[in-house]
N, C-alpha and C positions, 0 to 999 in steps of 0.2 A: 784358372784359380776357382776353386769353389768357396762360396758367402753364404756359410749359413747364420742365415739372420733370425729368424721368425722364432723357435721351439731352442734355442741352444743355451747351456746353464754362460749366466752372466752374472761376473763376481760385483757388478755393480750396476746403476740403471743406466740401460741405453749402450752398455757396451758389447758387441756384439763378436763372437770369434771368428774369424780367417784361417781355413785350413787352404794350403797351397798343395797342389798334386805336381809340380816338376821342381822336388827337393829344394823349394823354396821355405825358411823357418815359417814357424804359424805364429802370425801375430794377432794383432787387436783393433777393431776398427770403433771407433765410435759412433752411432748413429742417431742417438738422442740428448739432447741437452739440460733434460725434467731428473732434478736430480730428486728421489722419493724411497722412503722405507717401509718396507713387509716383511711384517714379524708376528708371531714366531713362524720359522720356520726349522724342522718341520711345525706342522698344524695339526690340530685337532677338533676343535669346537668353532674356532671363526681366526680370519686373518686382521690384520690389521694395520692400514695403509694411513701414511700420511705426504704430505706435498706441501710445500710452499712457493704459490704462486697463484695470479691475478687472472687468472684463465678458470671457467670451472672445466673441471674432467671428471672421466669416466671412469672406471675399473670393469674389466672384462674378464672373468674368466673362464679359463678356455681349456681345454683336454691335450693332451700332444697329439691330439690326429685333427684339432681346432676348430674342433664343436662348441658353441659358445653355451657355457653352462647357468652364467651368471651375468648381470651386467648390474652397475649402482654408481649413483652419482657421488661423487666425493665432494668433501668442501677442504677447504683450501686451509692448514694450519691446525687442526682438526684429527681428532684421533680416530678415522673413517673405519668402524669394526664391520666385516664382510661376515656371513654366516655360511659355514662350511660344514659342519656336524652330516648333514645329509650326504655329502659326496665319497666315494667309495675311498679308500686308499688308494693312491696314485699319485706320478707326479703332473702339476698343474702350471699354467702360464697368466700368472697376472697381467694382460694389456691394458697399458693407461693411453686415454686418448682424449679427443677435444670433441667441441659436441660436432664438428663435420668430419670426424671418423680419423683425420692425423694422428699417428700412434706419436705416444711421447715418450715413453719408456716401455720397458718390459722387463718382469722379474720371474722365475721360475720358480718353485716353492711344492714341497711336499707336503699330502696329507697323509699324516702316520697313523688313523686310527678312525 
């Protein structure tokens, strides 16, 4: 069975998809529990993250070949605006993590402009 976990569009945080190669269906695994919003998506000028939780994290963003472009501390409840204007059109991987690197969610998200 192949797990693609890391760069695959996830219709919510931390859920990641299961494709099976021996005509097993493709289902859904979960692998984070940080439930958080990034919007808009697409982007243009800057993203913008929020979380509700007693932990401080991280936002990473990352390129699909996972070159880290970006990193900023978030705060918790908070409407955490990322600045994106500089980054070319492409799509991107928001990684949320803790400050000893535990990913907690991961969102995909395109810049359209």
């Amino acid at each position: 069975m192949l797990v693609i976990k890391d760069y695959a569009y996830e219709t919510q945080a931390g859920v990641g998809i299961i494709a099976g190669d021996m005509g097993e269906a493709v289902g859904i695994q979960t692998e984070h529990e940080l439930l958080f919003s990034l919007y808009p998506n697409p982007a243009e000028d800057w993203i913008e993250i929020r979380y509700y939780e007693n932990e401080q994290l991280y936002a990473d963003i990352r390129n699909l070949e996972g070159k880290l472009l970006l990193t900023q501390a978030l705060q918790s409840g908070s409407a955490n605006r990322l600045p994106v204007a500089d980054l070319p059109m492409g799509t991107y991987v928001a990684v949320i993590r803790n400050e000893t690197g535990e990913v907690k969610g991961k969102q995909v998200w395109v810049k359209s402009r």
